[in-house]
mmCIF file as Biopython writes it, N, C-alpha, C and O atoms, coordinates in Angstrom:
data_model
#
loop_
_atom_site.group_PDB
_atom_site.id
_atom_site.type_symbol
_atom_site.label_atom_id
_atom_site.label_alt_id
_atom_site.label_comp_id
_atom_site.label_asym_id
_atom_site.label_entity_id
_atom_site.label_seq_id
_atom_site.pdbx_PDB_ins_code
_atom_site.Cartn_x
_atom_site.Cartn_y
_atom_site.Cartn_z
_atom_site.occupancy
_atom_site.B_iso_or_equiv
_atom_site.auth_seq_id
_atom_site.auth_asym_id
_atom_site.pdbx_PDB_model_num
ATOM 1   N N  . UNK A ? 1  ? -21.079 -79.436 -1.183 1.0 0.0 1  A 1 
ATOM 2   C CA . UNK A ? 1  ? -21.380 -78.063 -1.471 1.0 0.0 1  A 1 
ATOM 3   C C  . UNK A ? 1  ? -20.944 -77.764 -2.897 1.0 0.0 1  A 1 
ATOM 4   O O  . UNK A ? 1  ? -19.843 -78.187 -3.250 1.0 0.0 1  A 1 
ATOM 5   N N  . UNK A ? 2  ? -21.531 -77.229 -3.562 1.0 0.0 2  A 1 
ATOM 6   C CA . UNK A ? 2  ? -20.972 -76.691 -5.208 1.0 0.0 2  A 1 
ATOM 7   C C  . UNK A ? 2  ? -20.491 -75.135 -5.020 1.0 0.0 2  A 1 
ATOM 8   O O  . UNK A ? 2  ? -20.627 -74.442 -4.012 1.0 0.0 2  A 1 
ATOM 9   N N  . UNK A ? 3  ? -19.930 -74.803 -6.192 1.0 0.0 3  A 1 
ATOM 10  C CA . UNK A ? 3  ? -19.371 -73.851 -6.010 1.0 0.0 3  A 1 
ATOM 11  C C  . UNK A ? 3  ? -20.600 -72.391 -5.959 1.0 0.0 3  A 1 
ATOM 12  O O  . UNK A ? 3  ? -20.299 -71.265 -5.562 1.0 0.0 3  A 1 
ATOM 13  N N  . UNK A ? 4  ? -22.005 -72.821 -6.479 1.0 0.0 4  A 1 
ATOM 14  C CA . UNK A ? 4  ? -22.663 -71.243 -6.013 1.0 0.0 4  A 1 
ATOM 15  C C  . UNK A ? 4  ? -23.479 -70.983 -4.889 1.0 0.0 4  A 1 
ATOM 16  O O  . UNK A ? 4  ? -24.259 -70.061 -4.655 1.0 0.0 4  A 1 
ATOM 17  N N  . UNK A ? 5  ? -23.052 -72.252 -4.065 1.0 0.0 5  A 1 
ATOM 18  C CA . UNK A ? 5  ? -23.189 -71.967 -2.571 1.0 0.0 5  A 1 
ATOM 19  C C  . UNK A ? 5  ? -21.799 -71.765 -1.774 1.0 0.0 5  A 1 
ATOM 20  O O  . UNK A ? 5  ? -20.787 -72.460 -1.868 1.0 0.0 5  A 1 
ATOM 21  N N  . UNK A ? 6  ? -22.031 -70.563 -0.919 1.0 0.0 6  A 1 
ATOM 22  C CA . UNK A ? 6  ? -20.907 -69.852 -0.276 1.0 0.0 6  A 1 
ATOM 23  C C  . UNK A ? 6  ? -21.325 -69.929 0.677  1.0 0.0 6  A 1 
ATOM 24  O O  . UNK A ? 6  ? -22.539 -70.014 0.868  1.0 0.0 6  A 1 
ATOM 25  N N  . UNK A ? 7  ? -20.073 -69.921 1.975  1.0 0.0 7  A 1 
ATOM 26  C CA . UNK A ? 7  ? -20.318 -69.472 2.888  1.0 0.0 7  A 1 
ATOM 27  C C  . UNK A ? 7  ? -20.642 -68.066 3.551  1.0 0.0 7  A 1 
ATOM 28  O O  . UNK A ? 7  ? -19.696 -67.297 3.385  1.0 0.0 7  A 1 
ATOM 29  N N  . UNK A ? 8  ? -22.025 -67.326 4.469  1.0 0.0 8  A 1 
ATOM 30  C CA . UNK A ? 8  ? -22.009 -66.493 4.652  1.0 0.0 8  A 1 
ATOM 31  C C  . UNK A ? 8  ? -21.828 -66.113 6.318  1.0 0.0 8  A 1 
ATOM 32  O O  . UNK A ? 8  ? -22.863 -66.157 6.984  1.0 0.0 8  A 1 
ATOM 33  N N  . UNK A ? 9  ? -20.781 -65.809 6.889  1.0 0.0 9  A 1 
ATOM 34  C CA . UNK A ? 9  ? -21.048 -65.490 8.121  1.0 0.0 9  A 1 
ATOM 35  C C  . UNK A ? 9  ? -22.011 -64.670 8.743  1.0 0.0 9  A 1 
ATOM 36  O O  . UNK A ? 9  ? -22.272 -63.470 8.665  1.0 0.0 9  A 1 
ATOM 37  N N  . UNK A ? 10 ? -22.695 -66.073 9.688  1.0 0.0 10 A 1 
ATOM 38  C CA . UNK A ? 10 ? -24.363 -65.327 10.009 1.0 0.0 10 A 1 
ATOM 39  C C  . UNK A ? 10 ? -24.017 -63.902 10.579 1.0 0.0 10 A 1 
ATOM 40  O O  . UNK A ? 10 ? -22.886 -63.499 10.849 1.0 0.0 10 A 1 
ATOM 41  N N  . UNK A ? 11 ? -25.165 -63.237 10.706 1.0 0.0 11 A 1 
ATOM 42  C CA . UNK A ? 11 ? -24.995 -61.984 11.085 1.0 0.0 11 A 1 
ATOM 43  C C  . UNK A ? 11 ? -24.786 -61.116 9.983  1.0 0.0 11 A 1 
ATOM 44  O O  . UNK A ? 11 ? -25.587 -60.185 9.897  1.0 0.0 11 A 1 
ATOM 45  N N  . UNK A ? 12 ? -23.654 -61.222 8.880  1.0 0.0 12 A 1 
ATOM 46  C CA . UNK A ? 12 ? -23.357 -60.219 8.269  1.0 0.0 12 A 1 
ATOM 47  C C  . UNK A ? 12 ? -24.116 -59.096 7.920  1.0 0.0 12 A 1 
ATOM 48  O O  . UNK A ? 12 ? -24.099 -57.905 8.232  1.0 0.0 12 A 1 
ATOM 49  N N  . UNK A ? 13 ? -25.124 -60.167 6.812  1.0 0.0 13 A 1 
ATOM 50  C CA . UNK A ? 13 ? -26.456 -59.047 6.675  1.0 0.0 13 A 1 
ATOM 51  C C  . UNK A ? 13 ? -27.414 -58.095 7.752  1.0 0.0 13 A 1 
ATOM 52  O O  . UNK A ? 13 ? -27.882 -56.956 7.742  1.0 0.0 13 A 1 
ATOM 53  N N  . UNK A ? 14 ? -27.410 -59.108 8.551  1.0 0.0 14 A 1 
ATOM 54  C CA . UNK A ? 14 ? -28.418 -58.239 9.791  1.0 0.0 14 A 1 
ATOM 55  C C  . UNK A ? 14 ? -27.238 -56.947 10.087 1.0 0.0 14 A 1 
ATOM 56  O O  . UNK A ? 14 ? -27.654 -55.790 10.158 1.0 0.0 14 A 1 
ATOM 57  N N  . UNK A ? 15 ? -26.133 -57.170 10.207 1.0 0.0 15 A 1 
ATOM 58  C CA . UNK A ? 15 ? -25.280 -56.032 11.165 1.0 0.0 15 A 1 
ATOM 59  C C  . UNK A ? 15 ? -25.332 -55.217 9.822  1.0 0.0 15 A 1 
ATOM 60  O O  . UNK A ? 15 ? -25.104 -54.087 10.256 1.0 0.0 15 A 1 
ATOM 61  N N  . UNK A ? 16 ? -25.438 -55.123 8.897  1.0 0.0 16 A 1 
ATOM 62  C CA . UNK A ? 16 ? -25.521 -54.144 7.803  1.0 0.0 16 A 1 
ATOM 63  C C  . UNK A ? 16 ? -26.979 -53.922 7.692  1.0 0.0 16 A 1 
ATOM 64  O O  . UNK A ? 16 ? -27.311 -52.963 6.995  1.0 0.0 16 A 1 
ATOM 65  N N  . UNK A ? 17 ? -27.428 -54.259 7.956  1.0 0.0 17 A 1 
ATOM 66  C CA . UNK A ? 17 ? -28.837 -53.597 7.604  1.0 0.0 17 A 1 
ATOM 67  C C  . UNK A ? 17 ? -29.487 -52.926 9.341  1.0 0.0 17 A 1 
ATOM 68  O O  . UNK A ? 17 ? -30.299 -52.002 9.393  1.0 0.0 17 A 1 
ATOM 69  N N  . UNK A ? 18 ? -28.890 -53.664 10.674 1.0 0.0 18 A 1 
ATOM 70  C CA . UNK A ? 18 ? -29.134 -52.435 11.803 1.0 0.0 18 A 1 
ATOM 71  C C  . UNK A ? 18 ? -28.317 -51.031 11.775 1.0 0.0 18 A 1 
ATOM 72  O O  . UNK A ? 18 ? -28.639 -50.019 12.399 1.0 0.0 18 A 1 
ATOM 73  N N  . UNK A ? 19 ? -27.150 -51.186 10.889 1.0 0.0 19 A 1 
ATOM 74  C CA . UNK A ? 19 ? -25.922 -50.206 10.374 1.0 0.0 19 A 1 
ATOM 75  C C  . UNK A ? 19 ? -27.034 -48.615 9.641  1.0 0.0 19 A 1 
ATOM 76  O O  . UNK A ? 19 ? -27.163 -47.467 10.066 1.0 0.0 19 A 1 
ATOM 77  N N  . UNK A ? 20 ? -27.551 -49.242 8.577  1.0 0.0 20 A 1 
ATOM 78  C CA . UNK A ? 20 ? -28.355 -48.725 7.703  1.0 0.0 20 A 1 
ATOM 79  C C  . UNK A ? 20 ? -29.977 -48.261 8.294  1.0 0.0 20 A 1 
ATOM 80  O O  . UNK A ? 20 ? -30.629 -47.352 7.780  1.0 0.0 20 A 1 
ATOM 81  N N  . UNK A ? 21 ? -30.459 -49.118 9.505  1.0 0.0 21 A 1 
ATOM 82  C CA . UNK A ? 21 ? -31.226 -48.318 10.343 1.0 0.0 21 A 1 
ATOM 83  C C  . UNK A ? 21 ? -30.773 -47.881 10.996 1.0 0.0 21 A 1 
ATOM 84  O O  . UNK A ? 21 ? -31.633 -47.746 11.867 1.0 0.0 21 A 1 
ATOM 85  N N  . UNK A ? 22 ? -29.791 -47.399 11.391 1.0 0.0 22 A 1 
ATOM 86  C CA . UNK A ? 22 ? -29.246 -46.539 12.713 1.0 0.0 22 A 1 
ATOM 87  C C  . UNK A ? 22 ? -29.007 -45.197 12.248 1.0 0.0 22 A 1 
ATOM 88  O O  . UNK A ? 22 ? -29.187 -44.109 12.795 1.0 0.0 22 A 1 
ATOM 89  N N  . UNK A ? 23 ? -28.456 -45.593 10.852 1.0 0.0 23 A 1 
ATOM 90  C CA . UNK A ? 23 ? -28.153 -44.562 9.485  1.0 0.0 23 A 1 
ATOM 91  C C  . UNK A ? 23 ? -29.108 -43.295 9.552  1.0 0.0 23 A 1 
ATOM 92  O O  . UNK A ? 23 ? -28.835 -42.096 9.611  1.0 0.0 23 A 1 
ATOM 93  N N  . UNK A ? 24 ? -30.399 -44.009 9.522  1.0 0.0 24 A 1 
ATOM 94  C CA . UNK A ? 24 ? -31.337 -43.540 8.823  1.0 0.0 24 A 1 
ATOM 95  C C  . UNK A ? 24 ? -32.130 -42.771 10.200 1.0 0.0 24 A 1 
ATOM 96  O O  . UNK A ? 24 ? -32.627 -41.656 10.038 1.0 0.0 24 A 1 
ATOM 97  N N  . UNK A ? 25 ? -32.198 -43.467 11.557 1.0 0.0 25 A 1 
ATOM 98  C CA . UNK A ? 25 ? -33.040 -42.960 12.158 1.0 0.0 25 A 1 
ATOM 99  C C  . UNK A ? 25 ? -32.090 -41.596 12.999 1.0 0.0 25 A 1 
ATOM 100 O O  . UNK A ? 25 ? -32.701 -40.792 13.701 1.0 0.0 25 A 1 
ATOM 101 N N  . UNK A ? 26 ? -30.505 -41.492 12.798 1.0 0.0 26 A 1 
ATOM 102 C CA . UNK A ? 26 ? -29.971 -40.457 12.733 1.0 0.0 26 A 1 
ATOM 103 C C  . UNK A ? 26 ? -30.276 -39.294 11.682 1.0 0.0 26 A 1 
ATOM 104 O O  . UNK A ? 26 ? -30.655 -38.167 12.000 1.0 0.0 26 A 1 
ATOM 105 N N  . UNK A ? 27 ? -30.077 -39.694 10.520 1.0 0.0 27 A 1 
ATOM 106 C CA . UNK A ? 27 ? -30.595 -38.684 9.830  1.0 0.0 27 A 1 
ATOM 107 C C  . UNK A ? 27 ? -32.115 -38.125 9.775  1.0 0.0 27 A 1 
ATOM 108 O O  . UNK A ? 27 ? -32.259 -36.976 9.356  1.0 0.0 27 A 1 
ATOM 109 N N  . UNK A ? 28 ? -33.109 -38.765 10.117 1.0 0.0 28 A 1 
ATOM 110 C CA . UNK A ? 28 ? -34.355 -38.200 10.634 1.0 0.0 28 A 1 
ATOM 111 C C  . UNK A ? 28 ? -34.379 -37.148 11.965 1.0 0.0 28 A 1 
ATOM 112 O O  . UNK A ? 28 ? -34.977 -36.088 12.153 1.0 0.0 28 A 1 
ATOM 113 N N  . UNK A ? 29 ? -33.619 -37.794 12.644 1.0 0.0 29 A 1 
ATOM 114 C CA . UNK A ? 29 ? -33.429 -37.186 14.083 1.0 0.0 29 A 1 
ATOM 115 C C  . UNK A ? 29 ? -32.729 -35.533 13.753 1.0 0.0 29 A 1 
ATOM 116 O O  . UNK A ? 29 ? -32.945 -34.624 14.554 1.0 0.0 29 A 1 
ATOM 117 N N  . UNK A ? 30 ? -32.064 -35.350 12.755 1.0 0.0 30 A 1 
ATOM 118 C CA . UNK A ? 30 ? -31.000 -34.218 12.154 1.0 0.0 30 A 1 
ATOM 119 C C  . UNK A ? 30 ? -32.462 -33.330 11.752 1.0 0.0 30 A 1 
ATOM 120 O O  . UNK A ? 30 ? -32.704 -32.147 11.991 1.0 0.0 30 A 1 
ATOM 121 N N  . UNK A ? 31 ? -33.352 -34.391 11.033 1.0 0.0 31 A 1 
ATOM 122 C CA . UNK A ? 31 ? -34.484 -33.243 9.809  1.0 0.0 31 A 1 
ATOM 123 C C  . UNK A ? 31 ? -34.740 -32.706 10.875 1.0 0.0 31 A 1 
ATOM 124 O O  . UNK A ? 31 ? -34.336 -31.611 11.267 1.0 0.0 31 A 1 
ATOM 125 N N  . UNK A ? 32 ? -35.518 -33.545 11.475 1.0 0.0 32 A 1 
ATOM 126 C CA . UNK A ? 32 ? -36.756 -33.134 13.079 1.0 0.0 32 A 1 
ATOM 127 C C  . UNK A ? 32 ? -36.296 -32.150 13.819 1.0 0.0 32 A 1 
ATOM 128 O O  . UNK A ? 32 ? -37.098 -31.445 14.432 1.0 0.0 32 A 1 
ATOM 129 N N  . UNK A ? 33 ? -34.638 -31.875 13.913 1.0 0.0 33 A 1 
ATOM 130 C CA . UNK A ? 33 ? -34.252 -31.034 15.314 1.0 0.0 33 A 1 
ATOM 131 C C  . UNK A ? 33 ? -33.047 -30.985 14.557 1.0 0.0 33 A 1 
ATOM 132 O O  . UNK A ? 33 ? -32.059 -31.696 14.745 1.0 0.0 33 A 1 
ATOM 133 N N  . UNK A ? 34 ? -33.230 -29.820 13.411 1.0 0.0 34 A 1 
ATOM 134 C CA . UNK A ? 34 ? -32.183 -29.062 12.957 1.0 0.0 34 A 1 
ATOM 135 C C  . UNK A ? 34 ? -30.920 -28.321 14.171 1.0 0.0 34 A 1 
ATOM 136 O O  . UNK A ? 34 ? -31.196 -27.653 15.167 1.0 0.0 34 A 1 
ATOM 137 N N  . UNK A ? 35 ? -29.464 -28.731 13.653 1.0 0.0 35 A 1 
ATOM 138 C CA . UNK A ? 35 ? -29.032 -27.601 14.287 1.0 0.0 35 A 1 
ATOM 139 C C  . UNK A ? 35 ? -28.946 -26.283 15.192 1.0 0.0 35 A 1 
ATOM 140 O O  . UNK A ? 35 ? -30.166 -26.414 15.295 1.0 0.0 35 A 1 
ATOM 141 N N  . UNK A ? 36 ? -28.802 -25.689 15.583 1.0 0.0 36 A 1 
ATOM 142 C CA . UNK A ? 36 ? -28.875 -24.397 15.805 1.0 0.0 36 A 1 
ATOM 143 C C  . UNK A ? 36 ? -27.954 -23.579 15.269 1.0 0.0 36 A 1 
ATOM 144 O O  . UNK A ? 36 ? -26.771 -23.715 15.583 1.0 0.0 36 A 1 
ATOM 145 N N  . UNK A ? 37 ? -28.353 -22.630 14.399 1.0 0.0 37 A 1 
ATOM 146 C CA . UNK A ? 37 ? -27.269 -21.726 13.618 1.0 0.0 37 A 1 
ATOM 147 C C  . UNK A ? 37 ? -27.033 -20.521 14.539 1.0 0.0 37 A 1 
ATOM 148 O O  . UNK A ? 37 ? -27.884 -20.183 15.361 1.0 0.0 37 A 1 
ATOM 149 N N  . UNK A ? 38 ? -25.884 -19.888 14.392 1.0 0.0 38 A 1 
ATOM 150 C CA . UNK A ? 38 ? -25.536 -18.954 15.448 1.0 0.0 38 A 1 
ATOM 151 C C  . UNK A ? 38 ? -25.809 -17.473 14.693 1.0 0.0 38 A 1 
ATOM 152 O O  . UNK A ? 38 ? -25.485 -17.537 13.507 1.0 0.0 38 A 1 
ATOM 153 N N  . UNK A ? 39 ? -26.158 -16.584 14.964 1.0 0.0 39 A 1 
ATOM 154 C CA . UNK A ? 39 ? -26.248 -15.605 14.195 1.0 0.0 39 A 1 
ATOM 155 C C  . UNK A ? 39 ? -25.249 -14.481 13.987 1.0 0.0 39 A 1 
ATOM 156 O O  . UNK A ? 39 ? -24.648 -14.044 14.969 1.0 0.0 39 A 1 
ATOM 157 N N  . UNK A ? 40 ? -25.011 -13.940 12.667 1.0 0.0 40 A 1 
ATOM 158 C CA . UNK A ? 40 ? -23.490 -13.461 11.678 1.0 0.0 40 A 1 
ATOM 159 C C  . UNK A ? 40 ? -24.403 -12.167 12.706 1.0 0.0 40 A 1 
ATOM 160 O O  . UNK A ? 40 ? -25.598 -11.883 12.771 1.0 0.0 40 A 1 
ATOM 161 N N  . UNK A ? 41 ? -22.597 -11.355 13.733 1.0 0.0 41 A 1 
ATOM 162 C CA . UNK A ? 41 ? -22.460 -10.484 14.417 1.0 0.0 41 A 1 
ATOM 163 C C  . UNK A ? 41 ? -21.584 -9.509  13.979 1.0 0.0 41 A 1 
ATOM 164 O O  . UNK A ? 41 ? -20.423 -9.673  14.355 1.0 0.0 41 A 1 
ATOM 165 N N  . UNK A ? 42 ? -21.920 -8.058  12.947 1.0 0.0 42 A 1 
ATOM 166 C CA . UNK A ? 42 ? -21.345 -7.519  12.501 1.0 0.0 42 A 1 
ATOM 167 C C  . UNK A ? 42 ? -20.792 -6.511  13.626 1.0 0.0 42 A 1 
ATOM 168 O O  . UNK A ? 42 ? -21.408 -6.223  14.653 1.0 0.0 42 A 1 
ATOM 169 N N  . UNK A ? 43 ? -19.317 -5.945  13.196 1.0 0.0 43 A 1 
ATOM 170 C CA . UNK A ? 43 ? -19.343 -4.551  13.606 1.0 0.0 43 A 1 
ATOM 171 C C  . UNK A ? 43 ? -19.972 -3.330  13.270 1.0 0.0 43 A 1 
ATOM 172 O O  . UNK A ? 43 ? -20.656 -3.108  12.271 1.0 0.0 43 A 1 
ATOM 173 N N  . UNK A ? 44 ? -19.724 -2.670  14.058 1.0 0.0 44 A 1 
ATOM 174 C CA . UNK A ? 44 ? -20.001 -1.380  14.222 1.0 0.0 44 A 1 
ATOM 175 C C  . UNK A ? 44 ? -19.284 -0.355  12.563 1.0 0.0 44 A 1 
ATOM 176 O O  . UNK A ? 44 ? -18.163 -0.028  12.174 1.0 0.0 44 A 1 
ATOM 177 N N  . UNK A ? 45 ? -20.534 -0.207  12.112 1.0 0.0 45 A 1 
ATOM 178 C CA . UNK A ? 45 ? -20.479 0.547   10.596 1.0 0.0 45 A 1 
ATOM 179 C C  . UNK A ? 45 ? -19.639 1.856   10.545 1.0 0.0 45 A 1 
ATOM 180 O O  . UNK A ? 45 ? -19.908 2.394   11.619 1.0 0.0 45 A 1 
ATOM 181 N N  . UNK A ? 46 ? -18.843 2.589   9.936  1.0 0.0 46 A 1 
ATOM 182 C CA . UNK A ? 46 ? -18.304 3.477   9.785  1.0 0.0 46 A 1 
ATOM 183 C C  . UNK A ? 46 ? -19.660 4.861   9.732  1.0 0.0 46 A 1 
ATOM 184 O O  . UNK A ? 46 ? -20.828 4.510   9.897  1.0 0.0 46 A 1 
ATOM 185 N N  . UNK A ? 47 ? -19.383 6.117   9.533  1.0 0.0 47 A 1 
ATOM 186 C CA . UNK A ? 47 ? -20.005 6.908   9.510  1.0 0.0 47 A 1 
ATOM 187 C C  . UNK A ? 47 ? -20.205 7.556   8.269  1.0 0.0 47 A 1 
ATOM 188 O O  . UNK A ? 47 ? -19.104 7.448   7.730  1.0 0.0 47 A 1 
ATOM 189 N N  . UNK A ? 48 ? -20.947 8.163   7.496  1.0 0.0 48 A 1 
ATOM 190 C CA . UNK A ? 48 ? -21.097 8.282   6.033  1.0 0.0 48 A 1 
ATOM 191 C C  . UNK A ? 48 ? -19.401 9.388   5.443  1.0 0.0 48 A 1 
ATOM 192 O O  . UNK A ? 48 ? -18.678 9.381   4.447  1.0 0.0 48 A 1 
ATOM 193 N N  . UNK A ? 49 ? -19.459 10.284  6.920  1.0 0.0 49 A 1 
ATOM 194 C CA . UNK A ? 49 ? -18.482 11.601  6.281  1.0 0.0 49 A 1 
ATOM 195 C C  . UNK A ? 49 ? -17.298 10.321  7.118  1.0 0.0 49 A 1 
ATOM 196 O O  . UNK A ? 49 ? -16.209 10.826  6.844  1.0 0.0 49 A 1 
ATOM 197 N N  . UNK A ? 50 ? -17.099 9.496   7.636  1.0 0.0 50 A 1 
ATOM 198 C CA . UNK A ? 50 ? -15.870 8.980   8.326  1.0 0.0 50 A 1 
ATOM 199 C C  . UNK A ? 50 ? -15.077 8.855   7.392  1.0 0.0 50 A 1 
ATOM 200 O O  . UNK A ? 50 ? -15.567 9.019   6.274  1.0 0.0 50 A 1 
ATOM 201 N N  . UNK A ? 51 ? -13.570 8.523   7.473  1.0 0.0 51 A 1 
ATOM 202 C CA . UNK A ? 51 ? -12.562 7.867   6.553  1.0 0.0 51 A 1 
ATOM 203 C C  . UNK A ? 51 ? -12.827 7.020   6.210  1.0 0.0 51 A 1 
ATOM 204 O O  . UNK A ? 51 ? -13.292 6.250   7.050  1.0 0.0 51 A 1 
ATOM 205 N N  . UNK A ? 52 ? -12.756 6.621   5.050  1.0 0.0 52 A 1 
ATOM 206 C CA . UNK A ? 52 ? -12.685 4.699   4.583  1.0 0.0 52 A 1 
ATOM 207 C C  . UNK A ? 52 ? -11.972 3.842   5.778  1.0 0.0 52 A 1 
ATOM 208 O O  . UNK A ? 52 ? -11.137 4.284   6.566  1.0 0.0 52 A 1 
ATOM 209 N N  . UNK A ? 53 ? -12.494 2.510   5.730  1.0 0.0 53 A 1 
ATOM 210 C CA . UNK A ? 53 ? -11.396 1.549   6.744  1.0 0.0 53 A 1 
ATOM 211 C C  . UNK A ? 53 ? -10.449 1.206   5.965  1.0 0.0 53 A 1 
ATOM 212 O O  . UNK A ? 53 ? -9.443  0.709   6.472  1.0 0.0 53 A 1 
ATOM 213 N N  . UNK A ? 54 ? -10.534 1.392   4.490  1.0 0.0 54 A 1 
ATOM 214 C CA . UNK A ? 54 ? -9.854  0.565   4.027  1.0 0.0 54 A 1 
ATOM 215 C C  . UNK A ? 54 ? -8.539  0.788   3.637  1.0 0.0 54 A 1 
ATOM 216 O O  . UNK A ? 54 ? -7.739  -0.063  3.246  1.0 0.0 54 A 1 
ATOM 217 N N  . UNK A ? 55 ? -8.321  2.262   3.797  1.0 0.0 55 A 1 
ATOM 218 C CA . UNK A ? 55 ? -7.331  3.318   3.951  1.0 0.0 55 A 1 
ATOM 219 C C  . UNK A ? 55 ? -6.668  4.018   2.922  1.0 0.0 55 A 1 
ATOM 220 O O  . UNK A ? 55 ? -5.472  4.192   2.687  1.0 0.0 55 A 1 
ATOM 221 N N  . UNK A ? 56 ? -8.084  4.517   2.149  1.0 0.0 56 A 1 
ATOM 222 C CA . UNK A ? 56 ? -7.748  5.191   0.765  1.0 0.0 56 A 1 
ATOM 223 C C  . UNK A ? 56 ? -7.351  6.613   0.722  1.0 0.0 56 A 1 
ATOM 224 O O  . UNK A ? 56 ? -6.616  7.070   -0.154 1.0 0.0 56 A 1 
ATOM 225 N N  . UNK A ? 57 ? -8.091  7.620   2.141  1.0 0.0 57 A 1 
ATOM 226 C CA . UNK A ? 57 ? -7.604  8.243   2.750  1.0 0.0 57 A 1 
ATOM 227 C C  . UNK A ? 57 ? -9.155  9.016   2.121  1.0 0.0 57 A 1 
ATOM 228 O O  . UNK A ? 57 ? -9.387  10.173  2.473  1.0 0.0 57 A 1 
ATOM 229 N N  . UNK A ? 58 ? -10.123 8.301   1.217  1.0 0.0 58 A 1 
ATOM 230 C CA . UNK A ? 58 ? -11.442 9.243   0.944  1.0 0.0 58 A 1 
ATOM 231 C C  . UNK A ? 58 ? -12.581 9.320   1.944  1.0 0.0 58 A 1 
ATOM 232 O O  . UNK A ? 58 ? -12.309 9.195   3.138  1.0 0.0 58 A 1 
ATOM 233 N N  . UNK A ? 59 ? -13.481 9.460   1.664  1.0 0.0 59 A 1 
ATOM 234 C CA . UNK A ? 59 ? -14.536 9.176   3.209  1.0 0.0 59 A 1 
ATOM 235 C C  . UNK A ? 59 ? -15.224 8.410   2.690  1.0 0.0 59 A 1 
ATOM 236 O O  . UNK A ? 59 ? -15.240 8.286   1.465  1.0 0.0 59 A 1 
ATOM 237 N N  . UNK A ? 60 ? -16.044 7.630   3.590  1.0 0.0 60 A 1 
ATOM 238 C CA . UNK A ? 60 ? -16.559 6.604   3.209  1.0 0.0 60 A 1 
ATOM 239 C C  . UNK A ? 60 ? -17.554 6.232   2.306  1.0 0.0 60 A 1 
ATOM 240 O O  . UNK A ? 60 ? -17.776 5.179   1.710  1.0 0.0 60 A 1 
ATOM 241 N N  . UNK A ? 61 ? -18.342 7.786   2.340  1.0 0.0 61 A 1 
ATOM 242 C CA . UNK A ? 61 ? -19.456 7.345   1.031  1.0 0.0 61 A 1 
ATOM 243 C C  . UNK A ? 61 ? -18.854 7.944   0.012  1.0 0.0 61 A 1 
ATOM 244 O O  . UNK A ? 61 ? -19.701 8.378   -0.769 1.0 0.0 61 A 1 
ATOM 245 N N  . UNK A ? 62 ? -17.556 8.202   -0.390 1.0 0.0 62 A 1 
ATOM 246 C CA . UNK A ? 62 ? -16.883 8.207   -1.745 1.0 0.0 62 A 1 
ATOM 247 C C  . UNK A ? 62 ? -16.322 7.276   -2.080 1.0 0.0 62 A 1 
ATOM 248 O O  . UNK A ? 62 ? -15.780 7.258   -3.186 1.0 0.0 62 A 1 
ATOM 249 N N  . UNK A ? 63 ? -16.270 6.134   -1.174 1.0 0.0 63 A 1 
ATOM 250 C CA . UNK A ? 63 ? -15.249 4.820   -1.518 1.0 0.0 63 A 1 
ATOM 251 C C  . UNK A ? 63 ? -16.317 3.563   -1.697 1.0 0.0 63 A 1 
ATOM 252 O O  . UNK A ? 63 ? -16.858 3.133   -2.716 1.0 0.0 63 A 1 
ATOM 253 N N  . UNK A ? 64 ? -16.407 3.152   -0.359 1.0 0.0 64 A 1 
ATOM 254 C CA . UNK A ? 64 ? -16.483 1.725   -0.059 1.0 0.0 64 A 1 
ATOM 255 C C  . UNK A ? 64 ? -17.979 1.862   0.156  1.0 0.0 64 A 1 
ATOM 256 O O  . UNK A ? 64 ? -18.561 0.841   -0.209 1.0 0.0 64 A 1 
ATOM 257 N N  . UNK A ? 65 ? -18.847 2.876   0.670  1.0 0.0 65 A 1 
ATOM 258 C CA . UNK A ? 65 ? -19.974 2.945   0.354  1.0 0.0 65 A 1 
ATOM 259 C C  . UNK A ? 65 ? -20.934 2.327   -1.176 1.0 0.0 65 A 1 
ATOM 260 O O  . UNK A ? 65 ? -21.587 1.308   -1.404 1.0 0.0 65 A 1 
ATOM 261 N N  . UNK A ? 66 ? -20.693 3.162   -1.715 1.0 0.0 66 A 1 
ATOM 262 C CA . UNK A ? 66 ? -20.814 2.904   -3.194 1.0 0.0 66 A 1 
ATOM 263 C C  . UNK A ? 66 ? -20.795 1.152   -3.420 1.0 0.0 66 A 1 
ATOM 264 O O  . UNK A ? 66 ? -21.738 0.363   -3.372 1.0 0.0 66 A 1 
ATOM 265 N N  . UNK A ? 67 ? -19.906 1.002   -3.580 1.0 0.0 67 A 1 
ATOM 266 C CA . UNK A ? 67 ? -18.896 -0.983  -3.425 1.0 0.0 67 A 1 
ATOM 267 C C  . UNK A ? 67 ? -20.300 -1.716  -2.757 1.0 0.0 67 A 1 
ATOM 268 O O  . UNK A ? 67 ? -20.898 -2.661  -3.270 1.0 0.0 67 A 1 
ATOM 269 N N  . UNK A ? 68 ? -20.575 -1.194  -1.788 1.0 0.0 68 A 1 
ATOM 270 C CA . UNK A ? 68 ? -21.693 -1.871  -1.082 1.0 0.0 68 A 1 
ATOM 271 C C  . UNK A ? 68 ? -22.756 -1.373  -1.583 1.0 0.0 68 A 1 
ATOM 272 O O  . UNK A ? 68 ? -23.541 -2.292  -1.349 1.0 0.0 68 A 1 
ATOM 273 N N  . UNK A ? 69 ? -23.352 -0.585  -2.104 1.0 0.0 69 A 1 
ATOM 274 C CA . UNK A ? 69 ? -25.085 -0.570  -2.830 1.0 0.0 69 A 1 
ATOM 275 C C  . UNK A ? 69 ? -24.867 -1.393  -4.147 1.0 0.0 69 A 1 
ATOM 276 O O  . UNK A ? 69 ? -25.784 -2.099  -4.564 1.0 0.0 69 A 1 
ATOM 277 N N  . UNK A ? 70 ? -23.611 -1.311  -4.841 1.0 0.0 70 A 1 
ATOM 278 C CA . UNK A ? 70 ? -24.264 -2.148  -5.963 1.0 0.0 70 A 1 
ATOM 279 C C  . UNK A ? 70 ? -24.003 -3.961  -5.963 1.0 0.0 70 A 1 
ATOM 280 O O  . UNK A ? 70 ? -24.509 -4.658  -6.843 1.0 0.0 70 A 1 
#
């Protein structure tokens, strides 16, 4: 044997390359059948004349109203 022949333990390549299809037909499987996202469940909004929540002691469309349109 010379030195730019090596030994390769059979298999190696194949188990890296079924590695790399398994890879792959997971990540297809992800495109095809996205997740399910859960949907953002707000509370219950203050009232325009209510107090601020935030406890400025103004009402709300003098405070934090405003903050939120722009």
């Amino acid at each position: 044997m010379t030195t730019e022949q090596r030994f390769v333990p059979p298999g190696s390549f194949l188990n890296k390359m079924k590695g790399l299809v398994e890879q792959k037909k997971q990540e297809q499987a992800v495109r095809e059948n996205p997740p399910k996202q859960m949907p953002i469940v707000l509370g219950p909004r203050p009232g325009r004349n209510e107090p601020c929540p935030c406890g400025s002691g103004k009402k709300y469309k003098k405070c934090c109203l405003a903050k939120q349109a722009a």
